[in-house]
C-alpha positions in Angstrom: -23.0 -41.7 12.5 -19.9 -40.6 14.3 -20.2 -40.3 18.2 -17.8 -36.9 18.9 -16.9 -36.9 22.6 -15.7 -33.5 24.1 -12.2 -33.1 25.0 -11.1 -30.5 27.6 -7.6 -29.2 27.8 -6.6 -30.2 31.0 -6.5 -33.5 28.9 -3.5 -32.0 27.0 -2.2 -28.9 29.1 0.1 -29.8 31.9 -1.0 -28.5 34.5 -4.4 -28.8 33.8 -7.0 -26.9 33.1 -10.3 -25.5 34.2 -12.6 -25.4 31.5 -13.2 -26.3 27.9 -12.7 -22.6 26.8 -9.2 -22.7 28.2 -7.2 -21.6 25.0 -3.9 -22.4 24.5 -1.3 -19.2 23.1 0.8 -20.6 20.0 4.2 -18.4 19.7 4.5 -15.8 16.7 7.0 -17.0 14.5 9.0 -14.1 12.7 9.3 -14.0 9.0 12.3 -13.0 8.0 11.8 -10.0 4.9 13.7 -11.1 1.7 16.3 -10.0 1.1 16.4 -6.9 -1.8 18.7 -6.3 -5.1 19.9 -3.4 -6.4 19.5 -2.8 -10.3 22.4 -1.2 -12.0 23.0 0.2 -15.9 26.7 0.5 -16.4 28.0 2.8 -18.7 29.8 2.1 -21.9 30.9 4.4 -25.5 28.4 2.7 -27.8 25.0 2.4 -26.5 23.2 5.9 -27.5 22.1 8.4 -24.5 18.2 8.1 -26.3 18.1 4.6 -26.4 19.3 4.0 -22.2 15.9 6.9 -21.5 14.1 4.5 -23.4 15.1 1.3 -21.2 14.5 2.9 -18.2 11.0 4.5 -19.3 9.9 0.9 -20.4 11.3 -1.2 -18.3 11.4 0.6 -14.9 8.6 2.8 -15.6 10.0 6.0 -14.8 8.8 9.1 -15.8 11.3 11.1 -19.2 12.8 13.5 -16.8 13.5 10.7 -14.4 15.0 8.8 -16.9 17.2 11.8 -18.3 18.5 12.1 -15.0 19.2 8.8 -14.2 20.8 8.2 -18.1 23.1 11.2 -17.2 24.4 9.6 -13.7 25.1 6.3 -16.1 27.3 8.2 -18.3 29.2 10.6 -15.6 29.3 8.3 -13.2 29.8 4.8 -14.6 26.5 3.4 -12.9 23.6 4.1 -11.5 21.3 2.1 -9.3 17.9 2.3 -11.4 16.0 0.0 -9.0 15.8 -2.3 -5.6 13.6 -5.3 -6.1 13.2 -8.7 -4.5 15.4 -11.5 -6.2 13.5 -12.4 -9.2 12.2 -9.3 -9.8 15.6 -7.5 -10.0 16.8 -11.4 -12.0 13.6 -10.2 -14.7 14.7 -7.2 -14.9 18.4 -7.6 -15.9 17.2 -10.2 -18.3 14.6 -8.1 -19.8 17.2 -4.9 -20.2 19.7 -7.2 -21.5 17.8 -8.9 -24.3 16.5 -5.5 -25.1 19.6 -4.1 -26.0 21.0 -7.4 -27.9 18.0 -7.1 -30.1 19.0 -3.6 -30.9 22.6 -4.5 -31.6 23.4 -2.5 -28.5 26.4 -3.3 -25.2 24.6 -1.9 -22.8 25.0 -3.8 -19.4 22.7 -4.3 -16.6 24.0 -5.9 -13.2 22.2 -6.9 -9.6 23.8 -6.7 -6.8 22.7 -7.8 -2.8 21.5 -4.2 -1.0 
């Protein structure tokens, strides 16, 4: 059997202190958030209008009106930003899109960029 003697913190504290119930304050350390990615679609002449609502339904999880709109930014626009995720979120995302649309013989390009 183990003796345990009883240490008080005026062992460790310079200074000194009074009592065993002295407690000693350990600094908060600040997490820094993560940085976030924006998702983009690009537009291009091939890929059909019904088959970017579909991508963004499935793979975003927007609702069809949400994804009309968006679909309709892509093609007047260029681009739209479909999403802002953490690093390998937005990395999952891009790669899911991407395969999506090679499997159905389609160019349609999805990017991340830093926010």
């Amino acid at each position: 059997m183990a003796l345990i003697s009883s240490i008080t913190l005026s062992d460790d504290v310079p200074g000194g202190g009074n009592s065993e119930t002295d407690v000693i304050a350990k600094p908060k350390t600040k997490t820094a958030k993560p940085p976030l990615y924006k998702v983009m679609l690009l537009n291009d002449d091939y890929t059909p209008m019904e088959f970017v609502v579909l991508v963004l339904e499935r793979f975003f999880g927007l609702n069809h009106g949400q994804s009309v709109e968006i679909m309709l930014t892509v093609h007047k626009k260029g681009l739209a930003v479909v999403g802002v995720f953490s690093y390998e979120i937005a990395e999952t995302k891009v790669a899911q899109v991407m395969d999506f649309a090679r499997r159905h013989q389609h160019p349609l390009q999805c990017t991340m960029e830093k926010e």
